[in-house]
TIFISE-960952 format. One record per residue (C-alpha): residue number from 1; x, y, z; chain. Coordinates in nm, 4 decimals. Layout:
! TIFISE-960952
[r NUM, [X, Y, Z], A],
...
//
This chain:
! TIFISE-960952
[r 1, [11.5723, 9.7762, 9.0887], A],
[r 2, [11.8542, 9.8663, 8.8790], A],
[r 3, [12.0908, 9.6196, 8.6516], A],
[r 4, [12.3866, 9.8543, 8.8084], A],
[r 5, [12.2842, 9.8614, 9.1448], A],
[r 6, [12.5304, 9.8429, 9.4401], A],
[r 7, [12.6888, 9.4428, 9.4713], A],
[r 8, [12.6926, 9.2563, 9.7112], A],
[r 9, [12.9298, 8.9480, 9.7899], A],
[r 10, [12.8607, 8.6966, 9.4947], A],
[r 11, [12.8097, 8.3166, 9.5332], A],
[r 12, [12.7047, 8.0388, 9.3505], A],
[r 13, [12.4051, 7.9943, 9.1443], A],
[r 14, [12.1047, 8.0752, 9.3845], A],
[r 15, [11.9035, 7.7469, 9.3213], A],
[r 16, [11.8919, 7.5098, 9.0359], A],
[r 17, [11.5507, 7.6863, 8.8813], A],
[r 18, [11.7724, 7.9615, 8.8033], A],
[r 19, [12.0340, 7.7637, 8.6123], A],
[r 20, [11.8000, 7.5812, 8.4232], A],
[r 21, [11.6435, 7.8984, 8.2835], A],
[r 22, [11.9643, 8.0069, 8.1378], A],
[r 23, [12.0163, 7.7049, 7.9792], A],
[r 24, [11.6407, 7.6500, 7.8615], A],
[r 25, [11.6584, 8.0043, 7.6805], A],
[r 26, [12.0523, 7.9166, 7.5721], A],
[r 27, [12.1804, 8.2233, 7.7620], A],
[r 28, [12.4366, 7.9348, 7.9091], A],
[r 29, [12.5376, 7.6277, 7.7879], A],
[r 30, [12.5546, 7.3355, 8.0647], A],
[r 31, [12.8661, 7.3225, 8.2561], A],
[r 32, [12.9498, 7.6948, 8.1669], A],
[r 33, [13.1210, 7.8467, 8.4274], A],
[r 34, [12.8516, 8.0860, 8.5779], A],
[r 35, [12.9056, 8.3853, 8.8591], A],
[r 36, [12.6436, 8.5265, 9.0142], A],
[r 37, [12.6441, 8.8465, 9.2181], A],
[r 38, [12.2878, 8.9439, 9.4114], A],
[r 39, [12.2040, 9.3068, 9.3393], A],
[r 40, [12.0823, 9.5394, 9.5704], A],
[r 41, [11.8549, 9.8300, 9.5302], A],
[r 42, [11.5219, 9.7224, 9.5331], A],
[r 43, [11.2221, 9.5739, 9.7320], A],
[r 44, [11.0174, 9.4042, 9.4859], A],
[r 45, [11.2579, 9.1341, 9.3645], A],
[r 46, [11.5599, 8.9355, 9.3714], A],
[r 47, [11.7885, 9.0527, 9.0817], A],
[r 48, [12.1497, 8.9040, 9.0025], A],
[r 49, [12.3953, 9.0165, 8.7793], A],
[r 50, [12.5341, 8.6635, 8.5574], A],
[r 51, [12.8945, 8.6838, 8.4328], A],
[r 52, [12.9421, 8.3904, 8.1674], A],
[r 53, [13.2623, 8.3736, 7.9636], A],
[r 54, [13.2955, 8.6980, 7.7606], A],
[r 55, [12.9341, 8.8457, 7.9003], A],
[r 56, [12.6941, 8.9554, 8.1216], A],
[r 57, [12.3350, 8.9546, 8.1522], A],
[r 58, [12.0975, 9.0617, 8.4733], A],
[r 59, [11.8424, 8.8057, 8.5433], A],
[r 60, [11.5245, 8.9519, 8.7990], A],
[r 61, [11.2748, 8.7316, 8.9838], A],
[r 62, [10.9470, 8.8654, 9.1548], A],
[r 63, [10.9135, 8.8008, 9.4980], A],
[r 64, [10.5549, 8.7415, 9.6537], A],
[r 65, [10.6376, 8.9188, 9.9702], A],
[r 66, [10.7582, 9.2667, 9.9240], A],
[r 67, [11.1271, 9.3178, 10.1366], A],
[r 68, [10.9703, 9.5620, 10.3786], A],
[r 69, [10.8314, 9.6095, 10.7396], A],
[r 70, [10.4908, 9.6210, 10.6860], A],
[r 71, [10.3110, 9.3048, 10.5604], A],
[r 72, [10.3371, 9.3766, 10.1528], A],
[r 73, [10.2124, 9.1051, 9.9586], A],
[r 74, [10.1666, 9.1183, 9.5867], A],
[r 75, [10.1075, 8.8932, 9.2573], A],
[r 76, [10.4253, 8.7384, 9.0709], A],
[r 77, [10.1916, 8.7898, 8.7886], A],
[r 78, [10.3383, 9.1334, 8.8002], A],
[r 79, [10.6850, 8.9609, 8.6175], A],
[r 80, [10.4917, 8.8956, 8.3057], A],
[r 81, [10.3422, 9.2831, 8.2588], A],
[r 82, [10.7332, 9.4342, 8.3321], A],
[r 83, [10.8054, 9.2526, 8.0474], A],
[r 84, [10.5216, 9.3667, 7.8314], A],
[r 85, [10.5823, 9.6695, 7.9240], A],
[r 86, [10.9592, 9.6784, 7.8669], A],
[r 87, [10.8613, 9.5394, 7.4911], A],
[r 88, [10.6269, 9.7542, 7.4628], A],
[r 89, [10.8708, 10.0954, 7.5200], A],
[r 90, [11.1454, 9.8951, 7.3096], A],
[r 91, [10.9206, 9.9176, 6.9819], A],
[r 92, [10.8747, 10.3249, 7.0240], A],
[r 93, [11.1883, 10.4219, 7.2150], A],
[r 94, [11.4564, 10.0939, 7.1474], A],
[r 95, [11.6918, 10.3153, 7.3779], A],
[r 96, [11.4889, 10.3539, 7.6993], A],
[r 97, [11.4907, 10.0083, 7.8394], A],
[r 98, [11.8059, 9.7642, 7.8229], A],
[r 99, [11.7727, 9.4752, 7.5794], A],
[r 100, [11.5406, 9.2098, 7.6843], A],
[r 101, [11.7030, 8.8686, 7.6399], A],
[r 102, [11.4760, 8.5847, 7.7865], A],
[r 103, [11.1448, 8.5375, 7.9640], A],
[r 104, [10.9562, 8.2539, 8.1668], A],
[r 105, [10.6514, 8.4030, 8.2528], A],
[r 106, [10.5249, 8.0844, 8.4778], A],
[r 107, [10.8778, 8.1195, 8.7215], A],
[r 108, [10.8395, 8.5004, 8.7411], A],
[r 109, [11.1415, 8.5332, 8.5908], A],
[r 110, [11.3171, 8.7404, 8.2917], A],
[r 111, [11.6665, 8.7919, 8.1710], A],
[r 112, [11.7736, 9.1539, 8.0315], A],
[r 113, [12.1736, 9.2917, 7.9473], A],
[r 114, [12.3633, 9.4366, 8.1887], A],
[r 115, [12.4040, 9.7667, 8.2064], A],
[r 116, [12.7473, 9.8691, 8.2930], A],
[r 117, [12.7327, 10.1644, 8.6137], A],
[r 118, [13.0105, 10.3333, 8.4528], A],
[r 119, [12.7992, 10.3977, 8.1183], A],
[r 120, [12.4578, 10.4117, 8.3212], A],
[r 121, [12.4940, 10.5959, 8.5954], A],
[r 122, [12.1372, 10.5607, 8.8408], A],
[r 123, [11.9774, 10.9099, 8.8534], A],
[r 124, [11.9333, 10.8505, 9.2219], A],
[r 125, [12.2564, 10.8405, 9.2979], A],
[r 126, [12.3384, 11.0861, 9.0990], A],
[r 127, [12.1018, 11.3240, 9.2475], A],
[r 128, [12.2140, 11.2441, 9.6229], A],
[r 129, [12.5267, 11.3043, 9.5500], A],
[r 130, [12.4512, 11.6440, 9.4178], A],
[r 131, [12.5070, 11.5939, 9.0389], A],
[r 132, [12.1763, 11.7478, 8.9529], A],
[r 133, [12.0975, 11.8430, 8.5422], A],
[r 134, [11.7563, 11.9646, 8.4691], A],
[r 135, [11.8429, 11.8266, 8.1558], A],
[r 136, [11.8647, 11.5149, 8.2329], A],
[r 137, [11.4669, 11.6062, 8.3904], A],
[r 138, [11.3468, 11.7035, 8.1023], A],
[r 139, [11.4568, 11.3833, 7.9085], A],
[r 140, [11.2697, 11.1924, 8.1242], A],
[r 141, [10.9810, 11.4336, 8.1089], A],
[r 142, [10.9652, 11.3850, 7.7193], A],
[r 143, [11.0294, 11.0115, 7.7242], A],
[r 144, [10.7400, 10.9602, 7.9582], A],
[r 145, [10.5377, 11.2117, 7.7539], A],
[r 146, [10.6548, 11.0424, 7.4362], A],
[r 147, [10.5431, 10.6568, 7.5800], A],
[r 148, [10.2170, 10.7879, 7.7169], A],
[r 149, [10.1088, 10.9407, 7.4107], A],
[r 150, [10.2315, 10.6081, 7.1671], A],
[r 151, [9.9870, 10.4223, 7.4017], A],
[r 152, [9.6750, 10.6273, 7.4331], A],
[r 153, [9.3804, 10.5009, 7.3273], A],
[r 154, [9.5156, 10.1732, 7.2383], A],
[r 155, [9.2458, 9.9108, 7.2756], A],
[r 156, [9.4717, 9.6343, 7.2706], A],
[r 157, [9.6992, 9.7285, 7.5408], A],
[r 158, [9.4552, 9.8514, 7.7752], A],
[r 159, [9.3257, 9.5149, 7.7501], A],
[r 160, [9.7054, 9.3395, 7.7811], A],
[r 161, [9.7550, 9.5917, 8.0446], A],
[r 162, [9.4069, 9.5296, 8.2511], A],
[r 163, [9.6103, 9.4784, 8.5841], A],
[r 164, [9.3964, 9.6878, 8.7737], A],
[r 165, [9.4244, 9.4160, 9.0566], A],
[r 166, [9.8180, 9.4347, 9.0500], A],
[r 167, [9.7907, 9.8212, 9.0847], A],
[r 168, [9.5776, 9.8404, 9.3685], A],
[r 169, [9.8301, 9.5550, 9.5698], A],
[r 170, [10.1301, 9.8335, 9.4345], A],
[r 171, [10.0236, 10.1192, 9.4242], A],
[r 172, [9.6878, 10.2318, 9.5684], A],
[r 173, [9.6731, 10.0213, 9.8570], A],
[r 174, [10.0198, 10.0579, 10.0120], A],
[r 175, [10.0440, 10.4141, 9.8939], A],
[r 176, [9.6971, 10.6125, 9.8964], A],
[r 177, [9.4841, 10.3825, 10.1320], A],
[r 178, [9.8115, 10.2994, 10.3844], A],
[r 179, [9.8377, 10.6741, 10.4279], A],
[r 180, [9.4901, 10.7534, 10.4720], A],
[r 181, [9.4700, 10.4901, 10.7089], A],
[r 182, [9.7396, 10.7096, 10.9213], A],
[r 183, [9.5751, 11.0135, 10.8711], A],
[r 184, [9.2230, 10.9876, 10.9441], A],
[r 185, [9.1537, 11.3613, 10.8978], A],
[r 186, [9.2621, 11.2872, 10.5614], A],
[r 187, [9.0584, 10.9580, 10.4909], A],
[r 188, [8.8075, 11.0810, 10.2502], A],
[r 189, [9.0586, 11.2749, 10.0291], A],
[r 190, [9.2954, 11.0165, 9.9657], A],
[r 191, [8.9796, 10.8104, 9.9163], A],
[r 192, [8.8325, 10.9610, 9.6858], A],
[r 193, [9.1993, 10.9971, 9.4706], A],
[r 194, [9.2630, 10.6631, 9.5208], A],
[r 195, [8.9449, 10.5844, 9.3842], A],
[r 196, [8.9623, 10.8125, 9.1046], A],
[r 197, [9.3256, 10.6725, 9.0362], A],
[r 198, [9.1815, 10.3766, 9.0199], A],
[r 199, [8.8432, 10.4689, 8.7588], A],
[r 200, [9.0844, 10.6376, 8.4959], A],
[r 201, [9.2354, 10.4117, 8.2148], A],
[r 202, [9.3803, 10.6614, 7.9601], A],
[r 203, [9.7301, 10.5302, 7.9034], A],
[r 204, [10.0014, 10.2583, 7.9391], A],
[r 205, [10.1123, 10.4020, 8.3095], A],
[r 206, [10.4733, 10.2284, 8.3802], A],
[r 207, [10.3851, 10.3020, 8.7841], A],
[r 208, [10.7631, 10.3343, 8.9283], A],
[r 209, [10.9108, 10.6406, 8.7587], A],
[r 210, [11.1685, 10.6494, 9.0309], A],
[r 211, [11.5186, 10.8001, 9.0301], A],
[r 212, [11.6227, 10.4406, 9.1292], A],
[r 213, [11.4220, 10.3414, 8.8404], A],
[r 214, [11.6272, 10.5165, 8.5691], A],
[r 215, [11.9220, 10.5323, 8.4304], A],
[r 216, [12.1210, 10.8180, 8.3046], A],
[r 217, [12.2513, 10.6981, 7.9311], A],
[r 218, [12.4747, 10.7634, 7.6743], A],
[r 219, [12.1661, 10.8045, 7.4515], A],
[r 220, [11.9268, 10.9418, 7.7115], A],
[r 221, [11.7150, 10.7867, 7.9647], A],
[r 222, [11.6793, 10.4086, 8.0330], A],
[r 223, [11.3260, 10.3084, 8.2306], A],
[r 224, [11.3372, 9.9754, 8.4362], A],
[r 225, [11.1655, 9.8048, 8.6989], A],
[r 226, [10.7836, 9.8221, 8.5491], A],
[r 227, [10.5773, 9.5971, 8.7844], A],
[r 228, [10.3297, 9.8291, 8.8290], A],
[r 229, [10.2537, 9.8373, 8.4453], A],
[r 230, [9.8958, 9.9482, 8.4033], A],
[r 231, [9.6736, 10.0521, 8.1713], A],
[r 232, [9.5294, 10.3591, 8.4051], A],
[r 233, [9.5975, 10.7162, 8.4470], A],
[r 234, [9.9144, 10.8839, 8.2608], A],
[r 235, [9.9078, 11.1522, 8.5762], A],
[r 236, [10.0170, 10.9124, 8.8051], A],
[r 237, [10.3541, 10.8328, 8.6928], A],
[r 238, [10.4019, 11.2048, 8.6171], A],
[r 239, [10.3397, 11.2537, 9.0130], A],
[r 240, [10.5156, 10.9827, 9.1012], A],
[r 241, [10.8429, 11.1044, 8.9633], A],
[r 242, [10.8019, 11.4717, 9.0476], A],
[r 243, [10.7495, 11.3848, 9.4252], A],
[r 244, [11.0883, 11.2429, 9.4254], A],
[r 245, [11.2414, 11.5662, 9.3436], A],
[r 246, [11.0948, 11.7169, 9.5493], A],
[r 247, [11.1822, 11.5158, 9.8462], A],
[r 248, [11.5329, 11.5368, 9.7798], A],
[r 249, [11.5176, 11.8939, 9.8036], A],
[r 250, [11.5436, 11.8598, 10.1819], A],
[r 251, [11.8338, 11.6224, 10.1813], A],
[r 252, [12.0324, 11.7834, 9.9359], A],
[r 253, [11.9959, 12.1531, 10.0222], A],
[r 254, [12.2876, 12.2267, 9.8167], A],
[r 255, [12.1139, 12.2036, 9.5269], A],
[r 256, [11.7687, 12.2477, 9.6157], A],
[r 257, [11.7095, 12.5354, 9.3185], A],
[r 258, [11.8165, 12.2725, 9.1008], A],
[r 259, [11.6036, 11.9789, 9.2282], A],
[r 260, [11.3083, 12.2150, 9.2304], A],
[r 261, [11.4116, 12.3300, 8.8457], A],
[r 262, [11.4470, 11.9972, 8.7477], A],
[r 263, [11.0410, 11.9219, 8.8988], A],
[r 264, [10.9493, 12.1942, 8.6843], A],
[r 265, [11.1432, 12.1152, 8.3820], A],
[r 266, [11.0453, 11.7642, 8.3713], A],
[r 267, [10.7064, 11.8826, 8.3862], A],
[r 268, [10.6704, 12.0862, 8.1078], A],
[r 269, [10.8725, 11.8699, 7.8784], A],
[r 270, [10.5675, 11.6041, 7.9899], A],
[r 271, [10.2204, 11.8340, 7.9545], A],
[r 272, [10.3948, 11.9330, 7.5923], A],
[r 273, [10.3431, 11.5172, 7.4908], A],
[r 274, [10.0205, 11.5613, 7.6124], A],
[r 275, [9.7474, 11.4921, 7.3463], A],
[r 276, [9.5443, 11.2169, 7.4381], A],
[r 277, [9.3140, 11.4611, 7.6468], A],
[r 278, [9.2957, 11.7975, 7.7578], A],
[r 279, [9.6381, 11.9265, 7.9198], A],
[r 280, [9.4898, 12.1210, 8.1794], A],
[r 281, [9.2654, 11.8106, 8.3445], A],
[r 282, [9.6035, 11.5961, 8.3208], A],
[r 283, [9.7504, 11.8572, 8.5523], A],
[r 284, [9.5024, 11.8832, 8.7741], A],
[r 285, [9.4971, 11.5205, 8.8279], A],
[r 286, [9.8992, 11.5070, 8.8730], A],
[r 287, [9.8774, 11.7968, 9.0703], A],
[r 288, [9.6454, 11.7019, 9.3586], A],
[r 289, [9.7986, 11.3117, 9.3550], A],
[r 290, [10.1323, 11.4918, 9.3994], A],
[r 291, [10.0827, 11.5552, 9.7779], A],
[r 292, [9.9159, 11.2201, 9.8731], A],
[r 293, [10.2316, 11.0518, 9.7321], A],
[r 294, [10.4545, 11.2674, 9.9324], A],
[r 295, [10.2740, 11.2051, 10.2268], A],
[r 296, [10.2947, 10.8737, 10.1256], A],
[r 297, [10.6514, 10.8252, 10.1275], A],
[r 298, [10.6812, 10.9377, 10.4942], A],
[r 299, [10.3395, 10.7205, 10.6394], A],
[r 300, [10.2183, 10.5075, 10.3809], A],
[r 301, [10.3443, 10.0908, 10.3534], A],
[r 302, [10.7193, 10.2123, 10.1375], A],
[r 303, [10.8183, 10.5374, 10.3191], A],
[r 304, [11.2361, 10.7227, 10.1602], A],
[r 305, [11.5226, 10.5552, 10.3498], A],
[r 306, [11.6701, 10.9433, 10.3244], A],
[r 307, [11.4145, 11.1381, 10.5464], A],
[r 308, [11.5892, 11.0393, 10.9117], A],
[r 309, [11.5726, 11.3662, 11.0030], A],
[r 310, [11.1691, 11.4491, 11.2115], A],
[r 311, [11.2281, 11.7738, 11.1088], A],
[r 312, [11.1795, 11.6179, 10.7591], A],
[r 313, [10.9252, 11.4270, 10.7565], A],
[r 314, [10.7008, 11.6740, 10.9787], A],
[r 315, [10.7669, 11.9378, 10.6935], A],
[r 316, [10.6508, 11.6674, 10.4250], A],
[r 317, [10.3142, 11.6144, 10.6408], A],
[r 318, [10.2723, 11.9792, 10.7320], A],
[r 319, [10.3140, 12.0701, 10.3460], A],
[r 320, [10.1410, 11.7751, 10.2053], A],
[r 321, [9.8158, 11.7904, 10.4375], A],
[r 322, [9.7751, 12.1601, 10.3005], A],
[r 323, [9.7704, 12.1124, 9.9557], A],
[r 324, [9.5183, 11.8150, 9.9647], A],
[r 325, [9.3107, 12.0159, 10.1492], A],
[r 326, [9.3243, 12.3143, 9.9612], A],
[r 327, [9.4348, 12.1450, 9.5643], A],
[r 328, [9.6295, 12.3396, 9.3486], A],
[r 329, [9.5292, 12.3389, 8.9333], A],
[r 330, [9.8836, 12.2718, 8.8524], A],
[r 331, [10.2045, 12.0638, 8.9211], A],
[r 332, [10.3546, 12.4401, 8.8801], A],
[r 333, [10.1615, 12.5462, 9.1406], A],
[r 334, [10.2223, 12.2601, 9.3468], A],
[r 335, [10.5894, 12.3105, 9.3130], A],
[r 336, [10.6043, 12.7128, 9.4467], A],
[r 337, [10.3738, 12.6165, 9.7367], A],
[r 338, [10.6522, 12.3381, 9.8081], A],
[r 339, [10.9318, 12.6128, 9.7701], A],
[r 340, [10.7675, 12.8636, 9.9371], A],
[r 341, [10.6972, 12.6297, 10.2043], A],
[r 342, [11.0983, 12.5524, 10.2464], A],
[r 343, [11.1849, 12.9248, 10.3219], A],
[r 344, [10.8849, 13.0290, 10.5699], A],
[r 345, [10.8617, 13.0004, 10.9141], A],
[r 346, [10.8158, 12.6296, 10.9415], A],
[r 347, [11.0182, 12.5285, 10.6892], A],
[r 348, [11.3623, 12.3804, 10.6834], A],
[r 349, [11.4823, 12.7098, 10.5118], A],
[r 350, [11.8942, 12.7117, 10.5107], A],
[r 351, [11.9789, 12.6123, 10.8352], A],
[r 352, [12.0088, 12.2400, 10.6774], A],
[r 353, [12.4011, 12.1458, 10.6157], A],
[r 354, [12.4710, 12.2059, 10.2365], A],
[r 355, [12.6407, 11.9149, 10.1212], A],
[r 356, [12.4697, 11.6263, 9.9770], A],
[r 357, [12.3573, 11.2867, 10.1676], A],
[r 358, [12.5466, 10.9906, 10.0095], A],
[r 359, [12.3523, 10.7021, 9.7885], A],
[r 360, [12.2792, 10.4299, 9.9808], A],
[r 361, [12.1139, 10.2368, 9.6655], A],
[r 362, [11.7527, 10.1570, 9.8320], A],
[r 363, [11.4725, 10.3781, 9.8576], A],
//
C-alpha cells in the first residue's frame, strides 16, 4: 500500500484513536486543523494521507481482516515487524524506504512522510501503463540483493524477525496451501515448497516485493508495505517480484520483451548480491517457487485484479502446472519456458491488443 496511491474523497479524522496518536507523538498539536484523505491501493490496511499546516505525513493501520473475498485473517502484530523492518533497511539503504516518523506498536499503527506521486511514481502503474525500464529492474534487483546480504546471518534479527506464524497467515497459507488446495494434482508439490519455504531462515525476507510495493525515486527505489517481514528464505521475495513481471507480460503485450528483460535483469543484478550461500541453490529455490506463486495469483486466497481475460489465467495454469512438475535450475530458465510458452500454440502469442491496460491502483 503505497503513500501515493490513488485518493479517494477525504473526510474528517477517521476516529478519535487516530487523532490522539498524532498528538501523543507531536506530529499535531491539539486543535490543528487536520485533513485526512483515505488511500487506496492496498488490502492489508487502512492508510490516510494527513495534511497539517505546511505538511504531510501518511499514517497506516493494520487491519485484522484482510479486504478480500475469501476469509483472510491475520495478526496486527504484523504493524510492529513493518516497522522493524522499514528501520532496519533505513540504517543500510536511508533512501529505500520513506522516513519513518512515529510508531504505536499496541494500536497497530505507524506514521511515515508522504511521498509526493509526482516525485515517486508507483512502478505498477508505471508498468501498466507501458513505461517499462529494465533499469529501473535492476535497481530493485540490487537493492533487494544489497538488504538480503546486510542481514544474513544476523542472529539478532532472525530472532527480532521470528514471525514465522505471521508468514504462514501471509504468505504460505493464502498463497502456497490456498492453491494447492485448488489443485489437488498439485497438492504434494506446493506442499512440500510451502514447507520448505517455511524450514529456511537465511535472511531478513521483506515478503511483498510488489510493483505496488515500490516506488520509482529520484534516488532509486523506495520499498514499502513490509508486513510480511520475516526472517526466512531470501528466494522468496526474489520470486515474488519476478512473478509480477511476468504476469504483466500478458496484459501489456506492447512491451512484453521489455517486461520479460526487466525479469531477467532484475535477476541477475540479485544472484550478483548473493553471498550468504551458494548462488546456484538460491536459484533453484526462486526458481521452482516462481510457478507456485504464479499459479497463485490466479487460484490461491489474493489472485491480480488485471487477469479478466480466461484466456489469461488458463495460460498462467497451463504454464505454471508444467514447470512445477518438471522444475527448472534457474529463474533464467524459468523465464524462456514462460516466453516460449507466450509464442507456441497455446499461448497468447500476438493476437492480444498492443496497448497497455490502465492502473487501477489495487492488485
Amino acid at each position: 500500500m503505497s503513500p501515493t496511491s490513488a485518493q479517494v474523497s477525504p473526510g474528517p479524522v477517521p476516529d478519535t484513536p487516530l487523532a490522539d496518536f498524532l498528538i501523543a507523538h507531536k506530529l499535531a498539536g491539539p486543535g490543528e486543523a487536520t485533513r485526512w484523505t483515505p488511500l487506496a491501493g492496498g488490502v492489508s490496511s487502512d492508510l490516510w494521507r494527513v495534511d497539517l499546516p505546511g505538511r504531510s505525513l501518511c499514517v497506516k493501520r493494520a487491519l485484522a481482516r484482510l479486504k478480500v473475498a475469501a476469509d483472510w485473517q491475520a495478526p496486527v502484530s504484523r504493524n510492529a515487524y513493518e516497522w522493524a523492518w522499514m528501520r532496519f533497511a533505513s540504517r543500510h539503504r536511508p533512501d529505500s524506504v520513506p522516513e519513518l516518523l512515529a510508531h504505536d506498536p499496541e494500536a497497530g499503527l505507524f506514521a511515515m512522510a508522504y511521498l509526493p506521486a509526482e516525485r515517486y511514481p508507483v512502478w505498477k502503474a508505471q508498468l501498466l501503463d507501458g513505461e517499462v525500464e529494465p533499469a529501473t529492474a535492476a535497481a530493485v534487483g540490487e537493492l533487494l540483493g544489497t538488504l538480503h546480504a546486510a542481514s544474513a546471518g544476523d542472529t539478532a534479527l532472525a530472532a527480532e524477525f521470528a514471525t514465522d506464524d505471521n508468514f504462514h497467515a501471509l504468505r504460505i497459507d493464502p498463497y502456497l496451501l490456498a492453491t494447492a488446495a485448488a489443485h489437488p494434482g498439485l497438492r504434494d508439490i506446493l506442499q512440500g515448497l510451502a514447507d520448505r519455504t517455511a524450514g529456511t531462515h537465511l535472511a531478513l525476507v521483506h515478503g511483498d516485493v510488489s510493483p505496488k510495493n515500490i516506488l520509482v525515486g529520484p534516488s532509486g527505489p523506495v520499498l514499502l508495505d513490509a508486513e510480511c517481514a520475516w526472517y526466512g528464505d531470501p528466494a522468496f521475495d526474489l520470486a515474488f517480484c519476478v512473478n509480477h513481471l511476468l504476469l504483466k507480460s500478458l496484459v501489456v503485450p506492447g512491451r512484453r520483451a521489455g517486461l520479460l528483460r526487466s525479469a531477467r535483469t532484475l535477476a541477475e543484478e540479485y544472484v550478483r548480491c548473493v553471498d550468504w550461500e551458494p548462488r546456484p541453490a538460491l536459484e533453484a529455490r526462486a526458481a521452482s517457487l516462481l510457478p507456485a506463486l504464479l499459479l497463485a495469483r490466479v487460484d490461491g486466497k489474493s489472485p491480480v485484479e488485471y487477469l479478466t481475460d480466461d484466456r489469461h489465467r488458463l495460460f498462467v495454469r497451463t504454464a505454471a502446472s508444467a514447470l512445477l512438475r518438471a522444475p527448472a535450475p534457474t529463474v533464467a530458465d524459468v523465464l524462456e519456458a514462460w516466453a516460449a510458452a507466450l509464442e507456441g500454440p497455446t499461448g497468447p502469442g500476438s493476437d492480444l491488443p498492443d496497448r497497455p491496460h490502465r492502473f487501477d491502483g489495487s492488485g
